[in-house]
C-alpha positions in Angstrom: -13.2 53.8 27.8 -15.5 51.9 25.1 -17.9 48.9 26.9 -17.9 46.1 24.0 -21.0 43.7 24.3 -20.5 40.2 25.1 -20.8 37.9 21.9 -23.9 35.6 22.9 -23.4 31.8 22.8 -26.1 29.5 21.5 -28.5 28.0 24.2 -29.9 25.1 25.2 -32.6 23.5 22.7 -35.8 23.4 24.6 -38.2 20.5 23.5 -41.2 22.4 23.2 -41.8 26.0 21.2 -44.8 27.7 20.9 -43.7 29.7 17.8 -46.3 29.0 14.5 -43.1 30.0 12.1 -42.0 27.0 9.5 -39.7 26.8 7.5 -39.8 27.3 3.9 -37.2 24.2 3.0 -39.5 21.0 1.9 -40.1 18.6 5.0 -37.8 16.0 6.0 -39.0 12.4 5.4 -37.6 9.7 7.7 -37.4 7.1 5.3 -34.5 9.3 3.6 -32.4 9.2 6.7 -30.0 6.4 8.8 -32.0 4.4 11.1 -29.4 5.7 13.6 -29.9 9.1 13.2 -33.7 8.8 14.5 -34.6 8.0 18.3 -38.1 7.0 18.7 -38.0 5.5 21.6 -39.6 7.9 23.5 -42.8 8.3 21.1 -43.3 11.9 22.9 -40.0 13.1 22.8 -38.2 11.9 19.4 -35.1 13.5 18.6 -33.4 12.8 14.8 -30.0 14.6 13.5 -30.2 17.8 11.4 -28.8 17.3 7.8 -27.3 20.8 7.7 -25.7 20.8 11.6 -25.0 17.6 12.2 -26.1 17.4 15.6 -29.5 15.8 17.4 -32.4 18.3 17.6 -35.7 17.6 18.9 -38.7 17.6 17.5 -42.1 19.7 18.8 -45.5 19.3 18.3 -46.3 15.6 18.4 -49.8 16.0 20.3 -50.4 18.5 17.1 -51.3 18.4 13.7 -47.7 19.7 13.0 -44.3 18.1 13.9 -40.9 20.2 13.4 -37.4 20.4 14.6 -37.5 23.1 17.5 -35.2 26.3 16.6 -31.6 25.8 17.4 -27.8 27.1 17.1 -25.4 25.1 14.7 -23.0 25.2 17.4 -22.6 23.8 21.0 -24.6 25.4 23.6 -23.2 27.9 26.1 -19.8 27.6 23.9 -20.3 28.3 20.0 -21.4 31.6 18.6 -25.2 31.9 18.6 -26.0 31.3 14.8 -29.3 30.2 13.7 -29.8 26.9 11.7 -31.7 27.2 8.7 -33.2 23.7 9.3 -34.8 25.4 12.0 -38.4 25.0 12.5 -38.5 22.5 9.4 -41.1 20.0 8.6 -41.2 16.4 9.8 -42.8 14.0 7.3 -43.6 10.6 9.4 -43.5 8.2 6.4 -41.8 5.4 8.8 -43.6 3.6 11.8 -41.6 3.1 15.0 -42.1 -1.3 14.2 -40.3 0.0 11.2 -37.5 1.9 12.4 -36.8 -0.8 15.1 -36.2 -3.5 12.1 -34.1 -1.0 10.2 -32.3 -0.6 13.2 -31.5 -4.1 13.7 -30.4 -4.6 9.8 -28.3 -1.8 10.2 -26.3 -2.7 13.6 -26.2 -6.4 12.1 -24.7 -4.7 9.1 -21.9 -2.7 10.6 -20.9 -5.9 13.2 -20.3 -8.1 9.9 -17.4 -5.2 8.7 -16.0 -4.5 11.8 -12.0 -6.7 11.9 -11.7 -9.7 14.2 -9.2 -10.0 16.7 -6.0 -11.5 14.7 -4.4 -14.1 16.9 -1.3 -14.5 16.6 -0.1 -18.2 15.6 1.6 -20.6 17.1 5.3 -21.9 17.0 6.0 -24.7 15.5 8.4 -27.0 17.9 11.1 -26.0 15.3 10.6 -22.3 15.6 10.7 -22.5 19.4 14.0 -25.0 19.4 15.6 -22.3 16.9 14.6 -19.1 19.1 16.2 -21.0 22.6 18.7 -21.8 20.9 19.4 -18.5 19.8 18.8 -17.3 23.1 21.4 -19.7 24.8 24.1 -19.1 21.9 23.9 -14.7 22.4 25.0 -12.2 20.5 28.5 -13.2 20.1 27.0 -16.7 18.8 25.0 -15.3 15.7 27.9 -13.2 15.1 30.6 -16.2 14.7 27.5 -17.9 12.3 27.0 -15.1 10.3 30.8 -15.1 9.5 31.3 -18.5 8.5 28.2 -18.3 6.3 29.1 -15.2 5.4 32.6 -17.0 3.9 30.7 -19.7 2.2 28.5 -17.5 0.4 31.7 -16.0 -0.9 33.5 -18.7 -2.1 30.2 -20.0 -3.7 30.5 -16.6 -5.5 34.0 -17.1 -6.7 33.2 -20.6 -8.1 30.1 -19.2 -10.1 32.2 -16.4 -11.3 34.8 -18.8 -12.8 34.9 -19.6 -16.5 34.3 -23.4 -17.4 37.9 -24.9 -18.9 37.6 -27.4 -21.7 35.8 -27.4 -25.2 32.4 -24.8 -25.5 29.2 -26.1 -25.4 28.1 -26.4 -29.1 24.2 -25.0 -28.3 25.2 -22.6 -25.2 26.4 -19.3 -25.3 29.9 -18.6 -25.6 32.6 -18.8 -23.1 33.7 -15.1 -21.8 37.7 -16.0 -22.1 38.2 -12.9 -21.4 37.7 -13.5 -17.9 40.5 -16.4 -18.4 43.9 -15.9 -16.6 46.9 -15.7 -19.1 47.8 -19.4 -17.7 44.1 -20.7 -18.6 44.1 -19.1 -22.0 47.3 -20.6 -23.1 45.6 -23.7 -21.8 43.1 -23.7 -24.4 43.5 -26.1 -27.4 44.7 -25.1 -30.5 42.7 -25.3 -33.3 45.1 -24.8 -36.3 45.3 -21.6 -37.7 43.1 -19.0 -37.3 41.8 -16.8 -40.5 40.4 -13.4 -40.2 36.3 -13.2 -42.4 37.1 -9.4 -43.3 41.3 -9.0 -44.5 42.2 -12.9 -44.1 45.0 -12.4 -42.2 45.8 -15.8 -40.3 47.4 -16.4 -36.6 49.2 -19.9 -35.8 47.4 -20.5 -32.4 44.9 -19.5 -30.0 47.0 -17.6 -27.5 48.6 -15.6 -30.5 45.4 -14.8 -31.7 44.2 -14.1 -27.6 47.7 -11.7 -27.7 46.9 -10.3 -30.9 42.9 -8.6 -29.4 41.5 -11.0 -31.9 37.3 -11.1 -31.4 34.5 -12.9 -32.8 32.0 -11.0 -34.5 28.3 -12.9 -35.4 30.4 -16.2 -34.3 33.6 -15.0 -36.7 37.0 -14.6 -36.7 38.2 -10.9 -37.3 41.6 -9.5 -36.2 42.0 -6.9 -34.1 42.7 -4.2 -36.6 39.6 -5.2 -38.8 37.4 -5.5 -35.3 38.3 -2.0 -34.4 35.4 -1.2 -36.9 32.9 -3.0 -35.5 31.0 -1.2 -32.1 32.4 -2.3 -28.8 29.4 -4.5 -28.1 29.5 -6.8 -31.0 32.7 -7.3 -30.4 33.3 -10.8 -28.1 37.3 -11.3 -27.4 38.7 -15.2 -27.4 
């Protein structure tokens, strides 16, 4: 039976070392990072957080010639694997004062208040908009049901009207009247204009309604019969 070694887990970050190692990556100025990534309120204990790990380190050696972030683990102590961070040991270069960091501070949380979203209120009702919601309250469902029907039937019969070809003479500037939407009653309404010539053959109908009976069309505003408007593509073709 094979004993397999415990994997070990990173530990604790102790705030001083006595270690002389440094690290070969160029030192890391203050001025470079967020004001809220630095804590200098302790001058004798500062902690800042590491670019590579993301996560606050100490830093050693402030009585000394050298400051440094203290060796650490990019992972949470007693619970992520126990790797090394390569900012470990790395040069601190104090190119900020702590009066300094304090006003950057303060720009910075002034900043970030000014983004952050209000509270939207909501806004008020109207006395109309409250009369129409109690009185939709006192009517119920069965209510709004009987006055979505009847304005459901006007908005029909305000469709049919609209639908409905005008009767009488065409408007000389307007388009032209669709009769083909006109019942066989309206059609032989319509007044006759004399006889009725076809542009292309010249054959000739008595009346309107012939012509209507015979598929006569207009074609670029004239007359053709309905053999000679057979020719022509369905779309130029406008009946009587």
């Amino acid at each position: 039976m094979s004993i397999t070694a415990a994997i070990p887990t990173a530990k604790e970050r102790p705030r001083r070392t006595r270690t002389k190692r440094v690290s070969h990556l160029p030192a890391i100025k203050l001025s470079r990072l967020l004001p809220s990534h630095i804590d200098l309120r302790d001058p004798l204990k500062p902690a800042l957080v590491c670019g590579d790990c993301e996560t606050w380190v100490p830093v050693t050696g402030m009585q000394s010639k050298l400051q440094k972030l203290v060796p650490h683990h990019t992972g949470r102590a007693e619970v992520a694997a126990a790797i090394r961070c390569r900012s470990s040991n790395r040069r601190i270069e104090w190119d900020m004062t702590i009066p300094e960091w304090h006003q950057a501070l303060t720009d910075a949380v002034k900043e970030a208040a000014s983004r952050q979203p209000t509270a939207v209120l909501p806004k008020a009702l109207s006395p109309q908009s409250d009369q129409t919601l109690r009185g939709r309250n006192r009517r119920g469902a069965i209510g709004r049901r009987a006055e979505w029907a009847a304005a459901l039937h006007r908005v029909r019969q305000a469709d049919r009207l609209r639908r409905a070809a005008p009767q009488g003479a065409r408007p000389t500037d307007g388009p032209e009247v669709p009769l083909d939407r006109l019942v066989p009653r309206q059609a032989a309404e319509q007044p006759e204009k004399g006889q009725l010539k076809c542009e292309h053959c010249g054959a000739t109908e008595t009346s309107l309604a012939s012509a209507v009976a015979a598929g006569w069309c207009r074609i670029t505003r004239r007359s053709h019969c309905g053999r000679c408007a057979a020719r022509f593509p369905a779309w130029t073709r406008i009946p009587f």
